[in-house]
C-alpha positions in Angstrom: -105.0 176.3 -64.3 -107.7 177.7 -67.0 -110.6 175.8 -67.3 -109.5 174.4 -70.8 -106.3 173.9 -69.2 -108.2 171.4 -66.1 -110.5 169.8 -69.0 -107.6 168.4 -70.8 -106.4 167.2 -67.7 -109.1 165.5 -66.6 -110.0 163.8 -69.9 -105.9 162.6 -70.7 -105.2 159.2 -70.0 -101.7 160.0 -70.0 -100.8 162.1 -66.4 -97.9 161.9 -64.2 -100.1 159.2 -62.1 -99.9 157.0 -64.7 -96.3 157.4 -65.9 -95.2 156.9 -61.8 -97.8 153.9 -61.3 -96.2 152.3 -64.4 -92.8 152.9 -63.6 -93.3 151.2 -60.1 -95.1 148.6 -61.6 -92.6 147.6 -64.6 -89.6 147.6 -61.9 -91.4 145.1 -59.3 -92.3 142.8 -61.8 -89.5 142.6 -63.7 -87.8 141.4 -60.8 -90.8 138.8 -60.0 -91.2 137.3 -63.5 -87.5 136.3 -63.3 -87.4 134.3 -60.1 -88.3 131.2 -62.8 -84.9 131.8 -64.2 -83.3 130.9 -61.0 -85.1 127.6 -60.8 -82.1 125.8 -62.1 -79.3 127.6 -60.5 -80.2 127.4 -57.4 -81.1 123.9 -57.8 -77.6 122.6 -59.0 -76.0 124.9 -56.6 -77.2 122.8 -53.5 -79.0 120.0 -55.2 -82.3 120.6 -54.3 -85.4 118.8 -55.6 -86.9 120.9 -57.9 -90.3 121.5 -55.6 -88.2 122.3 -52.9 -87.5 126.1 -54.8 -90.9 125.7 -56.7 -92.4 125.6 -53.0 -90.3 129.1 -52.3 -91.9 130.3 -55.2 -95.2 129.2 -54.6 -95.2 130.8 -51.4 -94.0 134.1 -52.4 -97.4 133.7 -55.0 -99.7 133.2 -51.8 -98.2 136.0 -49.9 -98.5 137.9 -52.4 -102.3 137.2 -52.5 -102.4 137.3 -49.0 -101.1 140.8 -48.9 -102.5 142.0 -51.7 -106.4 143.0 -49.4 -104.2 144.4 -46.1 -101.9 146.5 -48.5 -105.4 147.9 -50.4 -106.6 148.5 -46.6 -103.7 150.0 -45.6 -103.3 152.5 -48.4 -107.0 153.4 -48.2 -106.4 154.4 -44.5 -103.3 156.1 -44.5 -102.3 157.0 -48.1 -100.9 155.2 -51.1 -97.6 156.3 -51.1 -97.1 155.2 -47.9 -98.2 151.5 -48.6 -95.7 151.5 -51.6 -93.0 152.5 -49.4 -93.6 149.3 -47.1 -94.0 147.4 -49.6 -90.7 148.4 -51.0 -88.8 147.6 -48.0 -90.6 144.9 -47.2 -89.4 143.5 -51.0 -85.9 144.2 -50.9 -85.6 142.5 -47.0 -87.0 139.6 -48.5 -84.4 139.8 -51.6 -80.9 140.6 -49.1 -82.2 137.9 -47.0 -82.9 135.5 -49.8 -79.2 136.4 -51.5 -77.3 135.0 -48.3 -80.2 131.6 -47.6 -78.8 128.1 -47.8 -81.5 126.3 -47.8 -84.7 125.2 -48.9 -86.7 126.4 -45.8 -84.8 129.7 -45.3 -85.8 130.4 -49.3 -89.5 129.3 -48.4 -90.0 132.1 -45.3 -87.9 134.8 -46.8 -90.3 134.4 -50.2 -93.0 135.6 -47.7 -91.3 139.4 -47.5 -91.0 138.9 -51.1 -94.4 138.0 -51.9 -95.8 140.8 -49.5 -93.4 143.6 -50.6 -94.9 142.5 -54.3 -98.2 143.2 -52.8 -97.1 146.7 -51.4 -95.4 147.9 -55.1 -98.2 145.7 -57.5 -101.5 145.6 -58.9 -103.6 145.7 -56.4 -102.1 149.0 -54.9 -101.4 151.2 -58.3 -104.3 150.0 -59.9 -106.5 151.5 -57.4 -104.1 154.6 -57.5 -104.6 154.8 -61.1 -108.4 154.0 -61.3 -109.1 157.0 -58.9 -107.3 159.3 -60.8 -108.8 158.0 -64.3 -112.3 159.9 -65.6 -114.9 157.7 -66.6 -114.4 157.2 -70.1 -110.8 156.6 -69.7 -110.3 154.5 -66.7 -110.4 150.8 -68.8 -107.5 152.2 -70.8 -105.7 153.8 -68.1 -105.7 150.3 -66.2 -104.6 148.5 -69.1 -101.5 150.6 -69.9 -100.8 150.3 -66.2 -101.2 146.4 -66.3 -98.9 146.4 -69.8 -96.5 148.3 -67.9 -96.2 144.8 -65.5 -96.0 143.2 -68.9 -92.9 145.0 -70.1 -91.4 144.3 -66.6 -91.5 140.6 -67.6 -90.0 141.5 -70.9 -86.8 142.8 -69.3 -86.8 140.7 -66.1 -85.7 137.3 -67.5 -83.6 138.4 -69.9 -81.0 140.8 -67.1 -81.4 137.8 -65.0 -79.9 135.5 -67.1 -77.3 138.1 -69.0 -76.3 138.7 -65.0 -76.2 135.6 -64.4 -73.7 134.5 -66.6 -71.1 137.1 -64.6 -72.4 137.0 -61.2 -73.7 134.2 -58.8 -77.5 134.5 -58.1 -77.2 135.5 -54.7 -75.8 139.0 -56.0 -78.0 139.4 -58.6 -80.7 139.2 -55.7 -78.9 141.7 -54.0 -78.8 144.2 -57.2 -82.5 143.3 -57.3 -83.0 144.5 -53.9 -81.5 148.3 -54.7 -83.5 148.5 -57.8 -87.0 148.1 -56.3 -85.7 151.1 -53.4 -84.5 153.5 -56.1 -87.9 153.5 -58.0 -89.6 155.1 -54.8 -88.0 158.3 -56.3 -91.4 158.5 -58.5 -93.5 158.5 -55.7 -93.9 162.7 -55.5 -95.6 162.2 -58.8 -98.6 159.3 -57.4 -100.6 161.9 -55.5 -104.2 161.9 -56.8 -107.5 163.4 -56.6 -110.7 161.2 -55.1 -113.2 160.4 -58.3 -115.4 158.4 -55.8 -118.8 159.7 -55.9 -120.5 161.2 -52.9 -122.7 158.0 -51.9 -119.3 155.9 -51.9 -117.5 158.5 -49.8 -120.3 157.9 -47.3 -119.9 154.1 -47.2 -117.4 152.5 -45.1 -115.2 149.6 -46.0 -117.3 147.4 -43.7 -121.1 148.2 -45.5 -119.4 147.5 -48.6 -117.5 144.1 -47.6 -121.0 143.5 -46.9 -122.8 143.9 -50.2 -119.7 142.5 -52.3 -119.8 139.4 -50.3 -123.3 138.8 -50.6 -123.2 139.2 -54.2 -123.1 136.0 -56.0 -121.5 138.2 -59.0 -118.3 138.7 -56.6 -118.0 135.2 -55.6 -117.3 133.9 -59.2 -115.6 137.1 -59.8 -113.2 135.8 -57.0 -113.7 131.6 -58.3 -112.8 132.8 -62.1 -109.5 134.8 -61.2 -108.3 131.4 -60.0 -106.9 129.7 -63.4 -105.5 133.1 -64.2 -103.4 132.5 -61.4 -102.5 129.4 -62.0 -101.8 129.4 -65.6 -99.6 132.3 -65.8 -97.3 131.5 -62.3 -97.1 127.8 -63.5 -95.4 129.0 -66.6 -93.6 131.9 -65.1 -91.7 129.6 -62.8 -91.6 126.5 -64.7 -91.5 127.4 -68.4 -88.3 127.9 -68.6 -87.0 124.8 -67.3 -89.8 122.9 -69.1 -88.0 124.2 -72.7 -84.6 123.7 -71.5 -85.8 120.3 -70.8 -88.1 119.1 -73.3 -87.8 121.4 -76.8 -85.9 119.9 -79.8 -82.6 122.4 -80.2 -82.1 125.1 -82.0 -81.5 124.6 -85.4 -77.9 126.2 -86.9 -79.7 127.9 -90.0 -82.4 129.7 -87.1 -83.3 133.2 -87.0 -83.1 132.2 -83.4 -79.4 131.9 -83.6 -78.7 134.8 -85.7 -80.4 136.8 -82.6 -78.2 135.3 -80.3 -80.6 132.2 -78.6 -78.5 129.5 -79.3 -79.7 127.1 -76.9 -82.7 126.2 -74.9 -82.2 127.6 -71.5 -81.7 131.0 -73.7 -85.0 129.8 -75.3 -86.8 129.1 -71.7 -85.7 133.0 -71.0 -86.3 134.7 -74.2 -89.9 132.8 -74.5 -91.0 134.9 -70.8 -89.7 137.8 -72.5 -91.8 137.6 -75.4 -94.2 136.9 -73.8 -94.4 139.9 -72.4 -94.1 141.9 -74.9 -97.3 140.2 -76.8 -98.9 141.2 -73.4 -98.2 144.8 -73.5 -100.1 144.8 -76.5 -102.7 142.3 -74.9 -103.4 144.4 -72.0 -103.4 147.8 -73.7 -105.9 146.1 -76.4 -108.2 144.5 -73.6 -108.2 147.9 -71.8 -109.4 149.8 -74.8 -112.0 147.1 -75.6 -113.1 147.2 -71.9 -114.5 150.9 -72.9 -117.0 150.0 -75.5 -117.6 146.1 -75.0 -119.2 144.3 -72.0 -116.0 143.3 -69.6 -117.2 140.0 -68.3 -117.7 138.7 -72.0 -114.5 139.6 -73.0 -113.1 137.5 -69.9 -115.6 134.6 -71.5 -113.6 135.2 -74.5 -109.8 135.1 -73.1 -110.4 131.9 -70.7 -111.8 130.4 -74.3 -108.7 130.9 -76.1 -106.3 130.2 -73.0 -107.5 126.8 -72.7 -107.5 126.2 -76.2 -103.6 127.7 -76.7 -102.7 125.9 -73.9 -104.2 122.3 -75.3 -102.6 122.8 -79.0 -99.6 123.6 -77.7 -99.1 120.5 -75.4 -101.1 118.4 -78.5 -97.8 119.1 -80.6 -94.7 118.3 -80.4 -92.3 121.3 -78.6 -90.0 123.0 -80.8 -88.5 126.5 -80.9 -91.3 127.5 -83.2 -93.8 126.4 -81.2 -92.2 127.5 -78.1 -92.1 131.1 -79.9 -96.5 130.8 -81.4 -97.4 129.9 -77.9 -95.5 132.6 -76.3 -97.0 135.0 -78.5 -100.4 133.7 -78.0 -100.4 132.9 -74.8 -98.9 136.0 -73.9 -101.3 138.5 -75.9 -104.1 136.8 -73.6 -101.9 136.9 -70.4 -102.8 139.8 -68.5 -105.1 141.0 -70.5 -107.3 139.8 -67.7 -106.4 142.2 -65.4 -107.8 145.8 -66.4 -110.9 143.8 -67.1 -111.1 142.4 -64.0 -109.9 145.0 -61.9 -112.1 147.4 -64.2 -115.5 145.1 -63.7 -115.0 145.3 -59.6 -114.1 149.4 -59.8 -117.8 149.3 -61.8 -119.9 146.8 -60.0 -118.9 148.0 -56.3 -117.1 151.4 -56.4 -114.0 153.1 -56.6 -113.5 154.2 -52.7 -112.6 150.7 -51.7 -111.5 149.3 -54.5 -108.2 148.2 -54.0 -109.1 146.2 -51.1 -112.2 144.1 -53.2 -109.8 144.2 -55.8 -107.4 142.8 -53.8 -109.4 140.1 -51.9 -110.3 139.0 -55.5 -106.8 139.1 -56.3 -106.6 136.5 -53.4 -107.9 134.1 -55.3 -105.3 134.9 -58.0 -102.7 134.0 -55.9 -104.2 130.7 -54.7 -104.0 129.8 -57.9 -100.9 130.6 -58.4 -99.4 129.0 -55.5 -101.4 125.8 -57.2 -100.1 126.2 -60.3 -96.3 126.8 -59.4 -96.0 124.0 -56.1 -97.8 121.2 -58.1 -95.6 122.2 -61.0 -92.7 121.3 -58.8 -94.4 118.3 -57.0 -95.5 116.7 -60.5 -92.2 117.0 -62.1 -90.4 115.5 -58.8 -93.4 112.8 -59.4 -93.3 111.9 -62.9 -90.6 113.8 -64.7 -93.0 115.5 -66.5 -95.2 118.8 -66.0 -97.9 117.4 -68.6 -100.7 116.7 -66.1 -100.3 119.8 -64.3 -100.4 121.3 -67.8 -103.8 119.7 -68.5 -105.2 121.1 -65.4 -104.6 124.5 -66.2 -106.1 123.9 -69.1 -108.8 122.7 -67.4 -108.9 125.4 -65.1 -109.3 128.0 -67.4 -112.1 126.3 -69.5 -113.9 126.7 -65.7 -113.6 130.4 -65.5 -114.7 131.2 -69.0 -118.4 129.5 -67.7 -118.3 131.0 -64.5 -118.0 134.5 -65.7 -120.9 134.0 -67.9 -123.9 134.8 -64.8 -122.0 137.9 -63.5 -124.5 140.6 -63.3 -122.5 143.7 -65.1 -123.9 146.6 -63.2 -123.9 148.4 -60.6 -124.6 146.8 -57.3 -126.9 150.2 -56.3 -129.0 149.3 -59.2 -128.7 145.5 -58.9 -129.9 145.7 -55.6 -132.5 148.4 -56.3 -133.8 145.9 -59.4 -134.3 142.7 -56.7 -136.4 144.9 -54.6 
């Protein structure tokens, strides 16, 4: 390689790292953002309760969180590729074994392979693939294309869930679920990468800098302000759906909705994921780009502002399509817009040599949240008919982590710590 040839290939944002991490990325979340299309389904197949498969999902959310540090650790000891390829088995044996489950418990434990094998093939894994291999200057964009990518697996997700399942029961659409998330490991030649971790951080082990993250106030409200973005987004990945089906006014004849086939709600519930996913790919490329010339923790500030006050209009108003559509775009451009931010603020206050296992123990609280967010969704409904109050305290939630964000020291931790002394 001439030395022009290695400049440009250290300075491009798009490299074969990227295209594989995003490829992985968009096929595992597809298949997670449409588990809330199967809420109803499954339900009326057995005649469940509706927490009873809200609990299933809520599990997979904390297993997911729960897996997310030990797959970090894992791929930091013996290589990335293979953690994915755990976590990709681990996925589809949670998927067979969910297609052929009967009942509400045997859903509930088999979501635990599902929620780990998401930890295995998700953020917290390629993110820190992808940050490594970024330069400097373009590691903020580099994380939000890969975080987009998850968005545009939510944009096809829902909508092959419900197309298949209008020709096959859900049980088999599990099971074609399960063979798509084992052929993507053919991109996995293409995820080796160089270390970018500077030569102090090389010299650290993962135990010196537990230490330091841990006793950095910064970290903890880090972790304490990932919460609501948990719970906001897997409250309305599971529930949304049903809540439209439910609740919107119908579609009108003389819609633009009908003329693009959504002639009912349930189509609504699905189409709305979809879209928003596709606001979010432009959210989270956006947020990426801003992360490189604007301070990352006041852009969080910023998003957790205009969550909560999306999420309070939109329950304010009466739900119709139209609404159903604003909110999805809104809500949606704001979405995961959080993530490269986040994930991008931790790989500059503590490192990039561990940084899929702090990103991932932050992620933690992510997932706490959304095991909060989808299990009282399911509890509140079974309560009250109604997901309003739960609705109110994610908007609540995220009104939290906007002024929690606000103290985080954006810096360094060598040169917060060297600033104390």
């Amino acid at each position: 390689m001439t030395a022009q040839a290695a400049a440009t290939h250290k300075t491009s944002v798009f490299t074969p790292i990227l295209f594989a991490g995003c490829i992985i990325l968009m096929t595992g979340f597809a298949i997670r953002a449409s588990f809330g299309v199967f809420q109803i389904p499954i339900a009326e197949e057995f005649g469940w309760l509706r927490y009873e498969f809200s609990l299933a999902i809520a599990i997979q959310n904390l297993a997911w969180g729960i897996g997310q540090p030990i797959f970090g650790a894992l791929a930091e000891k013996f290589g990335d590729m293979k953690a994915i390829i755990l976590g990709a088995i681990i996925y589809a044996l949670g998927l067979v074994l969910s297609a052929y489950s009967t009942t509400p418990l045997g859903h509930q434990l088999y979501e635990i392979f599902v929620g780990f094998g998401i930890a295995g093939t998700g953020f917290g894994v390629i993110l820190a693939v992808v940050g490594r291999s970024a330069s400097a200057e373009n590691r903020s964009l580099a994380l939000g294309i890969a975080t987009a990518a998850g968005s545009a697996g939510q944009v096809i997700g829902p909508p092959i869930a419900n197309a298949l399942l209008q020709h096959m029961n859900w049980s088999n659409v599990f099971l074609v679920f399960a063979v798509a998330i084992i052929a993507v490991l053919v991109v996995l030649p293409m995820l080796r990468t160089e270390n970018t971790a500077t030569k102090v951080e090389l010299e650290e082990s993962l135990g010196e800098v537990l230490v330091k993250a841990l006793r950095d106030p910064s970290y903890a409200m880090i972790f304490l302000g990932f919460f609501s973005c948990g719970f906001q987004l897997a409250f309305i990945t599971a529930h949304f759906p049903a809540y439209v089906t439910e609740v919107c006014l119908g579609i009108p004849t003389d819609s633009i909705l009908r003329d693009i086939g959504i002639d009912s709600t349930s189509a609504l519930g699905a189409f709305s994921l979809a879209v928003i996913g596709v606001a979010n790919i432009v959210g989270a490329i956006v947020a990426g780009a801003l992360g490189k010339k604007y301070s990352k923790k006041y852009l969080l500030v910023t998003i957790y502002v205009l969550r909560t006050i999306v999420g309070a209009l939109f329950i304010i108003f009466p739900m119709t399509p139209w609404s159903v559509m604003i909110f999805s775009v809104a809500m949606g451009a704001l979405w995961l817009a959080t993530v490269p931010l986040t994930s991008g603020l931790v790989a500059y206050i503590y490192g990039l040599k561990y940084m899929g296992t702090l990103y991932g123990l932050v992620f933690l609280s992510h997932q706490l949240g959304s095991f909060m967010g989808v299990y009282l969704g399911g509890v509140f409904y079974d309560a009250y008919g109604t997901y309003d109050l739960v609705w109110w305290i994610g908007v609540g939630v995220g009104a939290f982590s906007a002024i929690i964000h606000l103290p985080v020291k954006e810096r360094p931790l060598t040169m917060s710590a060297a600033a104390a002394e």
